[in-house]
C-alpha positions as CSV (number, residue, x, y, z in Angstrom):
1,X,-1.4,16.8,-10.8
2,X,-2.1,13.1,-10.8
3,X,-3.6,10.6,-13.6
4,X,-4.6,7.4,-13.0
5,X,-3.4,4.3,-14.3
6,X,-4.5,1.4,-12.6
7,X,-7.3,0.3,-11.4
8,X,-8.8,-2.9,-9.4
9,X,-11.8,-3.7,-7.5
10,X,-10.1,-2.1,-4.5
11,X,-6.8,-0.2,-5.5
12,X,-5.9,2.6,-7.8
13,X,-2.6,3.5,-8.8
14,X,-2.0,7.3,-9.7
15,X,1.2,8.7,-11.6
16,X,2.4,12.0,-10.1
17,X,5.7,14.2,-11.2
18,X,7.2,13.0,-7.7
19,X,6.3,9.0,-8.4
20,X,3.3,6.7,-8.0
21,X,0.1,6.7,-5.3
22,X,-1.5,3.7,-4.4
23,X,-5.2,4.3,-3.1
24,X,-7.3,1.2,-1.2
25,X,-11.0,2.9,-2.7
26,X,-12.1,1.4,-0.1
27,X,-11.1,4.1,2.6
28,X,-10.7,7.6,2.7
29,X,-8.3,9.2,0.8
30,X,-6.5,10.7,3.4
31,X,-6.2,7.4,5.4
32,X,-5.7,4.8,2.9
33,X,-3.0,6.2,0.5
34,X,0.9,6.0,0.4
35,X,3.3,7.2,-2.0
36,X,6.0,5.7,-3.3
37,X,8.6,5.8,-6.2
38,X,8.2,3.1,-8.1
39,X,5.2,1.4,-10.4
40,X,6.9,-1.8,-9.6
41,X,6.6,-1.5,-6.0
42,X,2.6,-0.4,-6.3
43,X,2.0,-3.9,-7.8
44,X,4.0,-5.6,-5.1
45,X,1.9,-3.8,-2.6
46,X,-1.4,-4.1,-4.3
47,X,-0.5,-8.2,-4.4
48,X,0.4,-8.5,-1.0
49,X,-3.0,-6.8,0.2
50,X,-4.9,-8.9,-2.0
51,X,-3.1,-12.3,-0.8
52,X,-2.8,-10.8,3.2
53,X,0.8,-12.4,3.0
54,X,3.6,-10.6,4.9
55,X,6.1,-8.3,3.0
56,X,9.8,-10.2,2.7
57,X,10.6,-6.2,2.8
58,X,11.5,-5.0,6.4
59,X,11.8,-1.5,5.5
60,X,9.5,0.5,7.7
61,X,8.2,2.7,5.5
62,X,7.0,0.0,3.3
63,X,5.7,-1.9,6.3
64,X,3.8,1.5,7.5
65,X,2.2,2.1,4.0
66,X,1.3,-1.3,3.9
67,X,-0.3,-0.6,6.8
68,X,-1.8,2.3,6.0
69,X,-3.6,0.8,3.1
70,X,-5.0,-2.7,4.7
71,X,-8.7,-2.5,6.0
72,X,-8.1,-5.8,7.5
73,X,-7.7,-6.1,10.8
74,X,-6.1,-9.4,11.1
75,X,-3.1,-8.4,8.6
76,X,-2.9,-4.9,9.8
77,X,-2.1,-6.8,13.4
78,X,0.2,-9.1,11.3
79,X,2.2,-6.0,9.7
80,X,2.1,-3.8,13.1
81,X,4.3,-7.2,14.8
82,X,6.8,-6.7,12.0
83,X,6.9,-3.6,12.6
84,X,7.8,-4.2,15.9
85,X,11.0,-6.1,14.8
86,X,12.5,-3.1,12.7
């Protein structure tokens, strides 16, 4: 079970008993969610998206939810380079 508790004009943050989901509304839930652990990290995420700026993170999991939750193309290329360099 899952209640949300942020919400922006493309992002929606859900609290779960394992941790936090960050949803991009505008994809399919199956394609454009991640999960991660903390609230903090959501935001962080969320901001990035919003400002297409590259993650100083080089953890591959954040770089493939990152990923996961972009719709554009140009910064989804951008992360997928990183990604090449972990």
């Amino acid at each position: 079970m899952s209640t949300q508790i942020y919400q922006s004009t493309n992002f929606k943050v859900y609290k779960t008993e394992q941790g936090f989901i960050v949803h991009n509304v505008d994809k399919d839930f199956s394609n454009g969610h991640t999960h991660v652990q903390k609230y903090d990290t959501c935001m962080v995420m969320i901001k990035l998206l919003k400002d297409k700026r590259p993650p100083k993170s080089k953890s591959r999991y954040f770089l493939e939810s990152l990923l996961r939750l972009s719709d554009d193309e140009v910064y989804k290329h951008e992360l997928e380079r990183l990604l090449l360099s972990v």
